[in-house]
C-alpha positions in Angstrom: 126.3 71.9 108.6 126.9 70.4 112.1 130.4 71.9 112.2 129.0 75.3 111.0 126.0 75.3 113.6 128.2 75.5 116.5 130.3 78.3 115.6 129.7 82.0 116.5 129.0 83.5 113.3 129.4 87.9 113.4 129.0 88.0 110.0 124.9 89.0 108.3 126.2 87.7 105.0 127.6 84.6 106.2 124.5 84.0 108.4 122.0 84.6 105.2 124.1 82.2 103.6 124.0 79.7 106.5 119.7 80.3 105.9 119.9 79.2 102.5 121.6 76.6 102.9 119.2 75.3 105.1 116.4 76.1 103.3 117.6 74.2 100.4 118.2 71.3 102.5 114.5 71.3 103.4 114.8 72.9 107.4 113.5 76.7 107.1 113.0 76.4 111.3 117.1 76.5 110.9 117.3 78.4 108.1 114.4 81.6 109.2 116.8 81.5 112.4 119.7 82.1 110.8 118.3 85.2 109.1 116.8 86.5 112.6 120.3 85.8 113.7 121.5 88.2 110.6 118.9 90.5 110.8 120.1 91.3 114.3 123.4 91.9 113.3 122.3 94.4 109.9 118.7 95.2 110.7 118.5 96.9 107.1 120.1 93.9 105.6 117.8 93.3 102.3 117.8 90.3 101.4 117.6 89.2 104.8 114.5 90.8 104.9 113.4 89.0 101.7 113.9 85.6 103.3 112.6 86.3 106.6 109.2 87.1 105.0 109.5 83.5 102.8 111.0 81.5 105.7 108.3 82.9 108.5 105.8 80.4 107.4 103.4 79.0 110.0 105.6 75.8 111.3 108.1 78.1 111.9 105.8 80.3 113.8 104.5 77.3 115.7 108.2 76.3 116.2 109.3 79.3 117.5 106.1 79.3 120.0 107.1 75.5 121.0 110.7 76.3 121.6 109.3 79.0 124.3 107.0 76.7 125.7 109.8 74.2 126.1 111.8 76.9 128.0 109.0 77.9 130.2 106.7 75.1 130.6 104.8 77.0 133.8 104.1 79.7 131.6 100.1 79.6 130.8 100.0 82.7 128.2 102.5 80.4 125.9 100.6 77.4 125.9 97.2 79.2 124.7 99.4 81.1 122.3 100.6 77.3 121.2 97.0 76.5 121.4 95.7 79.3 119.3 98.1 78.7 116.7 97.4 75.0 116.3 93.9 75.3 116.3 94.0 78.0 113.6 97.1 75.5 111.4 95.6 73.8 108.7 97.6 71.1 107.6 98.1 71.0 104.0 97.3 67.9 101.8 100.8 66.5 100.5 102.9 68.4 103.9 106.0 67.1 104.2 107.2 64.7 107.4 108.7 67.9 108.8 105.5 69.8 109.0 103.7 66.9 110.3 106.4 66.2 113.0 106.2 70.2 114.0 102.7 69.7 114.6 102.5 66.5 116.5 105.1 68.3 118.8 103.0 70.7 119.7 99.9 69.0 119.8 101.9 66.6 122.4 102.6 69.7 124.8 99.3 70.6 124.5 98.6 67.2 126.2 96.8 65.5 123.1 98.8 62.5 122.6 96.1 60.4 120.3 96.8 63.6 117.9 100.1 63.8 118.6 100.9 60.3 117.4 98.6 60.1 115.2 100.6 63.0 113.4 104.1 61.4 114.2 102.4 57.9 112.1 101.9 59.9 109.4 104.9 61.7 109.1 106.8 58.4 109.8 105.0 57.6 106.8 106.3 60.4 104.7 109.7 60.2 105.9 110.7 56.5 108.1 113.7 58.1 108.9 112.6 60.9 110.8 113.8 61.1 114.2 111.9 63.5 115.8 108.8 61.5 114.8 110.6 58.2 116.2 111.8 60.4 119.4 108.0 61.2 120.2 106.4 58.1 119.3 109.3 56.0 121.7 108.7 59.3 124.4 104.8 57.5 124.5 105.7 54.0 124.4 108.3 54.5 127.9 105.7 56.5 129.3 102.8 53.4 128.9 104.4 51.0 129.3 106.4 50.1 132.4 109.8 48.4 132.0 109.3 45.1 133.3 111.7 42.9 134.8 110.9 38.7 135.0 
């Protein structure tokens, strides 16, 4: 899928294709914006429709909203809309690593870190290989604790 990401893709149908691929492997962030990216090229398009209604699930939302945040971190009325959205996410018993990861990421640019790693544990939990959840927990570690030299 690496190889597929970084090519411009005109076609709707491919790009619904590209989503459901994505979905199946388990990343509906990826796969909801390939049928935005779809939806823009055939706005009437169906079954893009269809999946944009299953994929827009609320990590996606809070994705979406972390992504803009990331892009314009001086930007207060994205942070509360970050902050409204978290504070309203439930986390639901048995989420997977990926949902857990999605919100220790935004509870970290909200500036809770105990929450934020706390989140990343237990996603590491779900899924030790998860690299975002390894990427945020290392991102605290640097920041605490000064490289030493002896």
């Amino acid at each position: 899928m690496k190889n597929l990401e970084n090519r411009a893709v005109k076609d709707s149908k491919t790009l619904v294709q590209f989503g459901k691929a994505q979905a199946i492997l388990g990343d509906t962030v990826k796969a909801e914006k390939y049928i935005d990216n779809a939806l823009r090229i055939s706005p009437d398009l169906t079954e893009a429709k269809t999946l944009q209604a299953q994929y827009n699930t609320p990590q996606v939302q809070i994705e979406k909203i972390i992504t803009e945040v990331e892009k314009n971190p001086a930007n207060p009325a994205i942070k509360k809309e970050l902050e409204n959205r978290v504070t309203n996410f439930v986390l639901p018993p048995g989420s997977n690593a990926s949902v857990r990861t999605t919100a220790a990421k935004a509870h970290a640019l909200l500036g809770d870190t105990s929450r934020a790693l706390s989140l990343a544990d237990s996603a590491l939990h779900k899924d030790v290989k998860n690299t975002e959840a390894v990427d945020l927990k290392n991102g605290y570690s640097k920041k605490r604790i000064p490289n030493r030299r002896y």
